[in-house]
Backbone as ProteinMPNN parsed JSONL, in Angstrom:
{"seq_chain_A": "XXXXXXXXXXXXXXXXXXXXXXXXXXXXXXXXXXXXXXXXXXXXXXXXXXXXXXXXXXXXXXXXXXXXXXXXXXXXXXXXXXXXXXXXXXXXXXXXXXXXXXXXXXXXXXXXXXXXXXXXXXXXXXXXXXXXXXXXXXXXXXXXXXXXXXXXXXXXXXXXXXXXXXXXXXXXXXX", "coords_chain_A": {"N_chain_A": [[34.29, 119.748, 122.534], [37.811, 121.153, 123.006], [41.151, 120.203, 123.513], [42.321, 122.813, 124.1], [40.301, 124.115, 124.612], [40.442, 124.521, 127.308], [42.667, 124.685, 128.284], [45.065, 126.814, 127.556], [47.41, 126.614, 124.287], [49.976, 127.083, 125.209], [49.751, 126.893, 128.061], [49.615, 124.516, 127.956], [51.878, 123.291, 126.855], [53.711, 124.212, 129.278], [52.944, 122.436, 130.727], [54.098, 120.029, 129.751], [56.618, 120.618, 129.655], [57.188, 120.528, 132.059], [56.602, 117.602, 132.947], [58.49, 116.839, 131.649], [60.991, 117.726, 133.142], [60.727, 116.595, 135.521], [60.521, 113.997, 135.415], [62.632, 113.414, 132.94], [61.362, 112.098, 131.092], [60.368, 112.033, 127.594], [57.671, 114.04, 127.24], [54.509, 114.355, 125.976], [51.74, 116.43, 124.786], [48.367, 114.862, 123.512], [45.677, 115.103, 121.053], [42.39, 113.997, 119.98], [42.876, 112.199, 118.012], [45.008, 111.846, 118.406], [47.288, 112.91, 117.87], [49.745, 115.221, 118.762], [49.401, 118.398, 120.309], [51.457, 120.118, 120.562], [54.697, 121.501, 119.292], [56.76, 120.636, 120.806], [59.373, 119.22, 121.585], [61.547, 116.949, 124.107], [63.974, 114.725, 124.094], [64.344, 112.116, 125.348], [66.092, 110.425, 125.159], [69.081, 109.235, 122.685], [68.264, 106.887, 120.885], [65.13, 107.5, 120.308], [64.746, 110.133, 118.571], [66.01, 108.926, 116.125], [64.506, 106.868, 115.394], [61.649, 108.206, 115.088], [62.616, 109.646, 112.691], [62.558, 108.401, 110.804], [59.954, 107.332, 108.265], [58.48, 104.776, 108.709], [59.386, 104.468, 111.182], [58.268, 106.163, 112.735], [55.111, 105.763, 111.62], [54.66, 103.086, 112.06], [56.377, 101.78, 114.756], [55.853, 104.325, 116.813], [53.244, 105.682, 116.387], [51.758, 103.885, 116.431], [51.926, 102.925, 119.426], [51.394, 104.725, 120.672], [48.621, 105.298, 120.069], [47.052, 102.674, 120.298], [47.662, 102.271, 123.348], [46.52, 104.756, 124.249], [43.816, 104.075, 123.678], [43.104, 101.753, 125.255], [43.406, 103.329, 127.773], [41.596, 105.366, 127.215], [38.803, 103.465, 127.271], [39.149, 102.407, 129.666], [39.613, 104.338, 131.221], [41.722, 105.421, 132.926], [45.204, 105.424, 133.841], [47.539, 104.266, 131.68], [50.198, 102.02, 131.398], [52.856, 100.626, 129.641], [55.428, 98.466, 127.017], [56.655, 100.182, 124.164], [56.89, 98.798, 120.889], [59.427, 98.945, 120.016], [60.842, 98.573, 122.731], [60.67, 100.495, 124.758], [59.59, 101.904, 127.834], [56.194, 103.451, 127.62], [53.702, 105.621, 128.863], [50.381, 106.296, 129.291], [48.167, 108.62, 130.075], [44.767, 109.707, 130.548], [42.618, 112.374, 129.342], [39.755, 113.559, 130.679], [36.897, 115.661, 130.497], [34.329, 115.559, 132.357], [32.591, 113.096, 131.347], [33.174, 113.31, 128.229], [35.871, 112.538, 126.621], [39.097, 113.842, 125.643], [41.755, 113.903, 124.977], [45.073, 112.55, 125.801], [47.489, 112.89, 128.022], [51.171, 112.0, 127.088], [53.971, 109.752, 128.009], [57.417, 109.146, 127.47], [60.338, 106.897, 126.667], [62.135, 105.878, 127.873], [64.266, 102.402, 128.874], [61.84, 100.142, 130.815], [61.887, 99.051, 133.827], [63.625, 95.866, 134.304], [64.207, 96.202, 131.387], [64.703, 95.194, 127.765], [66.27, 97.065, 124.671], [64.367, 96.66, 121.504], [66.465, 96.051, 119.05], [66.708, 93.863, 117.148], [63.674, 93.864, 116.122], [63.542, 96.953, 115.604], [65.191, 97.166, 113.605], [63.936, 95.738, 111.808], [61.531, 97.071, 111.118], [61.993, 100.038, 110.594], [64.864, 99.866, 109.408], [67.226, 100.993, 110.694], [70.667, 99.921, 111.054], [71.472, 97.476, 112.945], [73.62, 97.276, 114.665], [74.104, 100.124, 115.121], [71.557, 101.012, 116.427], [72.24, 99.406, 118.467], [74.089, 100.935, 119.59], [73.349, 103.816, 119.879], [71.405, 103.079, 122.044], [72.975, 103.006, 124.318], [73.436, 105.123, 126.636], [70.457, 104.975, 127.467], [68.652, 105.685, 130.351], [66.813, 103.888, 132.767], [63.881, 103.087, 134.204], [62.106, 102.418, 137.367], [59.077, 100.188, 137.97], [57.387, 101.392, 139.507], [57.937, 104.181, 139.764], [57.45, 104.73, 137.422], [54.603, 104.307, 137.796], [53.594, 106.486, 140.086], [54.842, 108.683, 138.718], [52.788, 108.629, 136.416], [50.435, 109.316, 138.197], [50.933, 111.697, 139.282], [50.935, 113.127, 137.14], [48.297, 112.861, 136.33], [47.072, 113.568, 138.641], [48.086, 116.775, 138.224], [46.295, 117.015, 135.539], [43.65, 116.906, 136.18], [43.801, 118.901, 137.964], [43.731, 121.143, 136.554], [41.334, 120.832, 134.735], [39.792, 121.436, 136.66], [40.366, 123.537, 137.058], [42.189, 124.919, 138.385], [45.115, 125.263, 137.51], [48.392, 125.46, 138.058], [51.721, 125.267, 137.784], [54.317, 123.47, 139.884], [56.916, 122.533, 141.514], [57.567, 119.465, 141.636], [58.504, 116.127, 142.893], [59.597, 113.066, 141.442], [58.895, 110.02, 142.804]], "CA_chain_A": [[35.283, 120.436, 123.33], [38.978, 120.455, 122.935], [42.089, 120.713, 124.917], [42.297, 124.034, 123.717], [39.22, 124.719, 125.619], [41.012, 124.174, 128.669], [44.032, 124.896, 128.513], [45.622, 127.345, 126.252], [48.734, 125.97, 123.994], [51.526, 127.506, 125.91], [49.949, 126.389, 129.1], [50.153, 122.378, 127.399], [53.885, 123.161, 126.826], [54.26, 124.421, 130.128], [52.773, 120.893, 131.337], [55.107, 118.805, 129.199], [58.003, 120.888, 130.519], [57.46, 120.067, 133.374], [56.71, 116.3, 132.901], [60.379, 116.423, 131.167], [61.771, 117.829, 134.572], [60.468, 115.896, 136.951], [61.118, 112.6, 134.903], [63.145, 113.063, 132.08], [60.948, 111.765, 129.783], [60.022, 112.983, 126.288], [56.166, 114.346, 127.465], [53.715, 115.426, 124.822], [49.624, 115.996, 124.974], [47.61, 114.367, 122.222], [44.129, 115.467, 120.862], [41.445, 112.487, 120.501], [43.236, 111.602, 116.876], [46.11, 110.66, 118.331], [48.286, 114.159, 116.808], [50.458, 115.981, 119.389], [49.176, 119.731, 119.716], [52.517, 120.904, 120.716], [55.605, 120.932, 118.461], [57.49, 120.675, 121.888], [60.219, 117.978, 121.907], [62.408, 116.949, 124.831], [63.703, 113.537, 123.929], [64.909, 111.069, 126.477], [66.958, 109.264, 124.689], [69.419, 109.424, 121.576], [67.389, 106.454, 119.679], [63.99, 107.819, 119.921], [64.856, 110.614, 117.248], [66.764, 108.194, 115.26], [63.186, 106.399, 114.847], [60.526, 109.164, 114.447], [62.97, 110.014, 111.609], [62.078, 107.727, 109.446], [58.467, 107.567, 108.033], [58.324, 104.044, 109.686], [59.202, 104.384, 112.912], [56.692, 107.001, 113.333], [53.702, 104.738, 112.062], [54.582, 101.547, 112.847], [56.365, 102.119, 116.576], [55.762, 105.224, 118.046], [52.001, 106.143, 116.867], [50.909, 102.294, 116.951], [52.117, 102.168, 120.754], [50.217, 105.709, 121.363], [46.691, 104.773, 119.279], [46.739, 101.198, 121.176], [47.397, 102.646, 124.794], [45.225, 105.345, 124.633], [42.516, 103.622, 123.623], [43.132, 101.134, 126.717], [43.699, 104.126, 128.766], [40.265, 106.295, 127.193], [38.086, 102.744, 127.502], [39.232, 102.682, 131.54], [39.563, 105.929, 132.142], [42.964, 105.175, 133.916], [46.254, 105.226, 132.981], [48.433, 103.034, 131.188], [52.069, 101.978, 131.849], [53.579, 99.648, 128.943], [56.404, 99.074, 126.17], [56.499, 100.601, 122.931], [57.337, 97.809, 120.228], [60.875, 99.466, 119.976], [61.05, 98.08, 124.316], [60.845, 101.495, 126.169], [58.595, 102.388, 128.25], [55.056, 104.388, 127.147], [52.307, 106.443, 129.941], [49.468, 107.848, 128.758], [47.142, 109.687, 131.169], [43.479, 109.991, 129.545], [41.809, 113.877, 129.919], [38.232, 113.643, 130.482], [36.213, 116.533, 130.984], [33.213, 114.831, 133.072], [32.462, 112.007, 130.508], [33.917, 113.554, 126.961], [37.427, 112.372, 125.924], [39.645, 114.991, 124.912], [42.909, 113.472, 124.515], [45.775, 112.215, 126.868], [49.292, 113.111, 127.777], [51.938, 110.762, 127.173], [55.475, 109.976, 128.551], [58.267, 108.363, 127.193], [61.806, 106.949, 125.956], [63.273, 105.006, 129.557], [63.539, 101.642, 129.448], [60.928, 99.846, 131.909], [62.567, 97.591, 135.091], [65.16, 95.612, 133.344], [63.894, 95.849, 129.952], [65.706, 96.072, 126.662], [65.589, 97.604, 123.18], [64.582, 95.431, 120.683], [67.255, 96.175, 117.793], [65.905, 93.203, 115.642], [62.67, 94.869, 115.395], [63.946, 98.622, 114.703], [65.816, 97.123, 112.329], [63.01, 95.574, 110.543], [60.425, 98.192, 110.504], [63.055, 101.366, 110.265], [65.768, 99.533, 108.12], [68.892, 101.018, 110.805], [71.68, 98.732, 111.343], [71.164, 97.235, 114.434], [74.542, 97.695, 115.972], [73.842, 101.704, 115.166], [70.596, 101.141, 116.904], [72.658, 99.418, 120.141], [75.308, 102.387, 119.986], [72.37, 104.902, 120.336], [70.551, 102.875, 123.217], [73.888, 102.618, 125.514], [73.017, 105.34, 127.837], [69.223, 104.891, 127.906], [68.328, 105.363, 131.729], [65.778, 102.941, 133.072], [62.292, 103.939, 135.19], [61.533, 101.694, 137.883], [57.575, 100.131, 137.341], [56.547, 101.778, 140.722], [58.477, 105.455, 139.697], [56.268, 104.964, 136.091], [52.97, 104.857, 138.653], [54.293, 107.374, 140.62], [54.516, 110.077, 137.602], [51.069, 108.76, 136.549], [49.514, 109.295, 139.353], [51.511, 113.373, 139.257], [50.133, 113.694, 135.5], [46.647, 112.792, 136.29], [46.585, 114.758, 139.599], [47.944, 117.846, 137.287], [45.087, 117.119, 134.518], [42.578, 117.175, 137.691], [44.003, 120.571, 138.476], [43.831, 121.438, 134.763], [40.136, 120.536, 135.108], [39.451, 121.811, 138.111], [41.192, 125.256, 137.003], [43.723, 125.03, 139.531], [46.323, 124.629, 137.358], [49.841, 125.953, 138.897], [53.488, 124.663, 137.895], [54.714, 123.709, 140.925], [57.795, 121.807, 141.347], [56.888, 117.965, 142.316], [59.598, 115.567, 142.424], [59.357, 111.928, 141.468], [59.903, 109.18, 144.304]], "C_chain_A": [[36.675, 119.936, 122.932], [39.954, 120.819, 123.553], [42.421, 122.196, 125.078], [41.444, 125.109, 124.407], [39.461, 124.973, 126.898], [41.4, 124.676, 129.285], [44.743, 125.769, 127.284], [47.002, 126.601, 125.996], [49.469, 126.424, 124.705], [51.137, 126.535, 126.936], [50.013, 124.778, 129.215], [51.861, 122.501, 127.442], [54.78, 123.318, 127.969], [54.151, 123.146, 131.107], [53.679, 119.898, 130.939], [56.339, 119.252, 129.395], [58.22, 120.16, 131.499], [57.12, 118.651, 134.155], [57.756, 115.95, 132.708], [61.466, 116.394, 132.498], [61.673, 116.91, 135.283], [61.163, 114.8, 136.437], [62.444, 111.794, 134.156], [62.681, 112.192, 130.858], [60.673, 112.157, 128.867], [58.127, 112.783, 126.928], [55.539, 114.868, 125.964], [52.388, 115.165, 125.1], [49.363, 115.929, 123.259], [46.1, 114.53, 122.279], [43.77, 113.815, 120.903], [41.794, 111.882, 119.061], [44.204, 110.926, 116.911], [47.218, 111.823, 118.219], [48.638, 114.934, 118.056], [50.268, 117.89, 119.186], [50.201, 120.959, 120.078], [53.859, 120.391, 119.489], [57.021, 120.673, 119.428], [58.511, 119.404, 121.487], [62.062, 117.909, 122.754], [62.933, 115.595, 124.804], [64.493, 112.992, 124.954], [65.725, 110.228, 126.248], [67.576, 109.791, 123.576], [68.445, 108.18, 120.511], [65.947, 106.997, 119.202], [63.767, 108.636, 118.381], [65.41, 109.812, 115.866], [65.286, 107.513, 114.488], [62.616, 107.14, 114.42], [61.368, 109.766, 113.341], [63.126, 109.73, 110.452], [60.425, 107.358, 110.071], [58.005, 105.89, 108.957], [58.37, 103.63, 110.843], [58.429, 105.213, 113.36], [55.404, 105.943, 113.01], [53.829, 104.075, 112.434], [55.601, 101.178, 114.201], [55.43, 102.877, 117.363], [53.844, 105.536, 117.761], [51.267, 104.642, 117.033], [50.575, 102.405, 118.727], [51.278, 103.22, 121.255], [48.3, 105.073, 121.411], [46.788, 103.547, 120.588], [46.669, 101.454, 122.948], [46.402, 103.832, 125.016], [43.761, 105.189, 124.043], [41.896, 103.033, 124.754], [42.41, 102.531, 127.497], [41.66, 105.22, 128.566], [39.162, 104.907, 127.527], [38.141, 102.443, 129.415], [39.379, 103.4, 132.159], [40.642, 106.038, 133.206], [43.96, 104.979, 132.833], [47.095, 103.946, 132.81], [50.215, 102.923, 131.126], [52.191, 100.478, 130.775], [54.702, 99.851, 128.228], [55.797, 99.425, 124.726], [56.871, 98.954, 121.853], [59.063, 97.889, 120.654], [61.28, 98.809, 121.966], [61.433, 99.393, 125.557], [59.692, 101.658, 126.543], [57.477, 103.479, 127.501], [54.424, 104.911, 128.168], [51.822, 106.864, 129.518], [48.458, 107.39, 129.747], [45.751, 110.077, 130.325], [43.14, 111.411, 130.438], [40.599, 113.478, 129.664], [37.961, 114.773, 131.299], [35.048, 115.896, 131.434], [33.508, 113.428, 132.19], [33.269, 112.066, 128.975], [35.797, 113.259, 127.168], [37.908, 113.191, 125.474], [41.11, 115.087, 124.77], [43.88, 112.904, 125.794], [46.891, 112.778, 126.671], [49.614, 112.068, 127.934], [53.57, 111.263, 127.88], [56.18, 108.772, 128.169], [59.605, 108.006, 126.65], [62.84, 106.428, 127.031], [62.884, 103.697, 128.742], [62.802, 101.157, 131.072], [62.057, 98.972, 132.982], [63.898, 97.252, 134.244], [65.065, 95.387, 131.929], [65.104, 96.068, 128.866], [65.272, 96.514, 125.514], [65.636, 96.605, 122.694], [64.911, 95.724, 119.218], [66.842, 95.666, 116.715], [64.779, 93.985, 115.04], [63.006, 96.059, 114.96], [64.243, 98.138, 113.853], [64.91, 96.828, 110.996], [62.133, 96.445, 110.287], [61.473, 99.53, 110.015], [64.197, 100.965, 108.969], [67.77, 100.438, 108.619], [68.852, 100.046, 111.356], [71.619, 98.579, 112.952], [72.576, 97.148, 115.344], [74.328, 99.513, 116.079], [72.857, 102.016, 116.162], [70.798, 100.644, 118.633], [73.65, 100.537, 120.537], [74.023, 103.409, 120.89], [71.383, 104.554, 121.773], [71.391, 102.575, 124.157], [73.669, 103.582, 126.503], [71.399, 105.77, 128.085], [68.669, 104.436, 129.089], [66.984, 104.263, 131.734], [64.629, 103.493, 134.106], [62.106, 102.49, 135.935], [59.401, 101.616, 137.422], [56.767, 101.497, 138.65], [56.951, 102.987, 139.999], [57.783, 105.809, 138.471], [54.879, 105.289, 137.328], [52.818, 106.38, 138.884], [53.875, 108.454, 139.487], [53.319, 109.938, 136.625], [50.103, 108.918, 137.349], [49.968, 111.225, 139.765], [50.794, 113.626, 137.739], [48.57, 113.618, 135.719], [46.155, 113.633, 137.524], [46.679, 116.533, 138.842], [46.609, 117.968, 135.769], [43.969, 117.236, 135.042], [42.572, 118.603, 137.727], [43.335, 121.387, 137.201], [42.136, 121.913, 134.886], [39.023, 121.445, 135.91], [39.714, 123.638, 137.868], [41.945, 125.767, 137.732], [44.856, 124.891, 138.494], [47.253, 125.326, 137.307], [51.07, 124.867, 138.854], [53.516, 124.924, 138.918], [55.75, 122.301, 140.995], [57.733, 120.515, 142.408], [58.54, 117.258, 141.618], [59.016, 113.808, 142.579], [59.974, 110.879, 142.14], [59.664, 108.261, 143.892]], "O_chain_A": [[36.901, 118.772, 122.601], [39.816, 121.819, 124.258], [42.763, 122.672, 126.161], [41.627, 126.296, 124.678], [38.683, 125.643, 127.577], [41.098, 125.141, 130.385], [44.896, 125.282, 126.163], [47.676, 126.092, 126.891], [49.924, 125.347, 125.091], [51.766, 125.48, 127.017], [50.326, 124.05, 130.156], [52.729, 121.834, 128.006], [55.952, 122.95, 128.049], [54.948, 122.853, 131.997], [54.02, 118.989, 131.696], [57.256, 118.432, 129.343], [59.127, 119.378, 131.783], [57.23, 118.434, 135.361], [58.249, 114.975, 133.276], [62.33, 115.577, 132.817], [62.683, 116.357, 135.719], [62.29, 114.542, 136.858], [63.013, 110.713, 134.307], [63.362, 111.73, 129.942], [60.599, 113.356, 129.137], [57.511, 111.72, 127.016], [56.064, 115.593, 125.119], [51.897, 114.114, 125.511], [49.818, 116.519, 122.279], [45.39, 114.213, 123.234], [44.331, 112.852, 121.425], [41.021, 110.975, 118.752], [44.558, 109.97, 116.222], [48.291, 111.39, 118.637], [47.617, 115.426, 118.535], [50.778, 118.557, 118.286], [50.025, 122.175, 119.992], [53.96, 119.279, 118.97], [58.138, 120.536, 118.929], [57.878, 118.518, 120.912], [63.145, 118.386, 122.413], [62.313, 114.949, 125.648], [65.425, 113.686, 125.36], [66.088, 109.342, 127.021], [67.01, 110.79, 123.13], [67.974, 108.587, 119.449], [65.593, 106.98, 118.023], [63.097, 108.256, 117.42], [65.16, 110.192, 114.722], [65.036, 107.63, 113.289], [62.719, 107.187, 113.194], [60.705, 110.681, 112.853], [63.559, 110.296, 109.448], [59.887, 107.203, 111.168], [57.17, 105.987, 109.856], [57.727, 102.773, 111.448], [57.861, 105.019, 114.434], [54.786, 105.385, 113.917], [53.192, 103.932, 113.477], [55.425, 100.032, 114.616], [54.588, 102.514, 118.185], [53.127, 105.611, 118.758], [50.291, 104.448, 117.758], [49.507, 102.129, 119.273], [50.468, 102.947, 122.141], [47.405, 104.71, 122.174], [46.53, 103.832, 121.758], [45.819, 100.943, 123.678], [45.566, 103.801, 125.918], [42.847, 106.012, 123.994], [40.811, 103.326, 125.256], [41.212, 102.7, 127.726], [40.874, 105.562, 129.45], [38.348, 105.376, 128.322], [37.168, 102.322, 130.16], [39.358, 103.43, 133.389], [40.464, 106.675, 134.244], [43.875, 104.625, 131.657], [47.259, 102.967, 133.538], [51.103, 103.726, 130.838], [51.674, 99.415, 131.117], [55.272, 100.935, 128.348], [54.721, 99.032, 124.275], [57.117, 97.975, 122.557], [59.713, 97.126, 121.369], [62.502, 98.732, 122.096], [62.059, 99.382, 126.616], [58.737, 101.594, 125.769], [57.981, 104.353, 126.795], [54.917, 104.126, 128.979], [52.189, 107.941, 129.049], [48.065, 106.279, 130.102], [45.893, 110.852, 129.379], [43.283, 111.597, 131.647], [40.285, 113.059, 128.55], [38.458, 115.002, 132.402], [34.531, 115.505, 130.387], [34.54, 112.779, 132.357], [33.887, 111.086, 128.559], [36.629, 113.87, 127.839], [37.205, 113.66, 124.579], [41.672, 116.146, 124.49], [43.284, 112.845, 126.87], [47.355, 113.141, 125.59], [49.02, 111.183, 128.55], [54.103, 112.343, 128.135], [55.787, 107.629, 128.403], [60.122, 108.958, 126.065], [64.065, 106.555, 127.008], [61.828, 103.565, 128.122], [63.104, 101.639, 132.163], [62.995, 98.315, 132.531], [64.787, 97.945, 133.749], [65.718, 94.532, 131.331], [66.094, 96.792, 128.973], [64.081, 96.447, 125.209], [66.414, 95.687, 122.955], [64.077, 95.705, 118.313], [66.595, 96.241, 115.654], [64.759, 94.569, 113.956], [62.745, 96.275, 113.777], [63.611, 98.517, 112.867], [64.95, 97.256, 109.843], [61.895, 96.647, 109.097], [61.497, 99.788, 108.812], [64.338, 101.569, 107.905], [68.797, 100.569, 107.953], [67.978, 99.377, 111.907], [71.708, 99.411, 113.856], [72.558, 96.974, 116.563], [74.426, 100.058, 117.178], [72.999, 103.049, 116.817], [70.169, 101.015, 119.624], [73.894, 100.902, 121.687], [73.887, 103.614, 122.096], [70.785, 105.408, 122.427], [70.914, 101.868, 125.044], [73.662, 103.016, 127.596], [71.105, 106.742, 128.781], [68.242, 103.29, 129.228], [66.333, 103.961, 130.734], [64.872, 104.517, 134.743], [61.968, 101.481, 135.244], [58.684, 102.462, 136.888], [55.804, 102.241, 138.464], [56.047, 103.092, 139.171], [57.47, 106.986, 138.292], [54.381, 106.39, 137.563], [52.212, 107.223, 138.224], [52.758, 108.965, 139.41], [52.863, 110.934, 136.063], [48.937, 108.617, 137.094], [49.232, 111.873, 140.51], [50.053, 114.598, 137.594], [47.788, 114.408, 135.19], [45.101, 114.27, 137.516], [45.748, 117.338, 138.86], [46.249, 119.015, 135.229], [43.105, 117.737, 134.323], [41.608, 119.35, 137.567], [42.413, 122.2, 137.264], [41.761, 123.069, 135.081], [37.892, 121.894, 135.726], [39.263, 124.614, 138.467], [42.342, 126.933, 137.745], [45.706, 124.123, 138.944], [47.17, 126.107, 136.36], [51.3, 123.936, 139.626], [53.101, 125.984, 139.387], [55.382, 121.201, 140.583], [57.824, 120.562, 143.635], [59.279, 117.523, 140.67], [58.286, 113.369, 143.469], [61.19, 110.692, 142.181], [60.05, 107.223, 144.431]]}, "name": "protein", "num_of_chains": 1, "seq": "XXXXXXXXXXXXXXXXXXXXXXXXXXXXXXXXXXXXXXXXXXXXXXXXXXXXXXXXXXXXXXXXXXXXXXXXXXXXXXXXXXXXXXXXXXXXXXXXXXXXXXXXXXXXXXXXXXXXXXXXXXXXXXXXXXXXXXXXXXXXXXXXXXXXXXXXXXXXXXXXXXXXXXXXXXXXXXX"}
């Protein structure tokens, strides 16, 4: 089975819309490889693109911090709230149809509580200049830990619905 089975593509895009609204985070759903089956992108930040735009900050940040949490997240069947290497926040939400795995949504690009970016590292895996890399993270809002729960606990009730075949955009706001 695959998310496809589910959920038709639009109605995934219409889910990661409306993860972007509520939160402001960059949302996307991922099959069970790890690969984003939307080409949707709402980013949350000015550094995020700055990374996934070089060939290293896509493997070695952004899909490391996916692969590694949703593995967590598919081995407990619950979601996961951590940082990326890069120091923003990550969520991914596991989809199970009864017992089968069939990918998770993610959320991300805040930092966490009082976290920060960690410039040194971009700099070493990506290769930008790490004051370029603090320019681009000066207005990167922050997510309280509880307000991360919070919109995991709205993503996994919407993947329920999903599930369930209830599923209805309906405008939820994050507290």
């Amino acid at each position: 089975m695959k998310l496809t089975d589910i959920l038709p593509l639009e109605k995934w895009i219409e889910l990661e819309t409306e993860i972007n609204k509520i939160s402001g985070l960059d949302s996307n759903v991922f099959n069970t490889d790890g690969y984003r089956i939307t080409d949707l992108k709402n980013w949350a930040n000015k550094l995020c693109p700055a990374i996934k735009a070089t060939d290293k900050g896509q493997s070695f940040i952004c899909a490391v911090a996916h692969m590694n949490l949703s593995v967590q997240a598919m081995q407990t069947k619950d979601s996961i709230i951590e940082e990326c290497d890069a120091g923003l926040v990550k969520i991914v939400v596991p989809i199970f149809v009864k017992d089968e795995f069939l990918g998770a949504v993610g959320a991300c690009g805040f930092l966490l509580d009082d976290g920060e970016v960690d410039s040194f590292l971009i700099n070493k895996i990506t290769e930008i200049d790490e004051k370029e890399t603090e320019k681009l993270s000066e207005s990167i809002p922050s997510i309280s830990t509880g307000k991360a729960e919070s919109l995991a606990t709205i993503i996994k009730e919407k993947i329920d619905g999903i599930i369930q075949g209830k599923f209805h955009l309906k405008s939820t706001t994050l507290s």
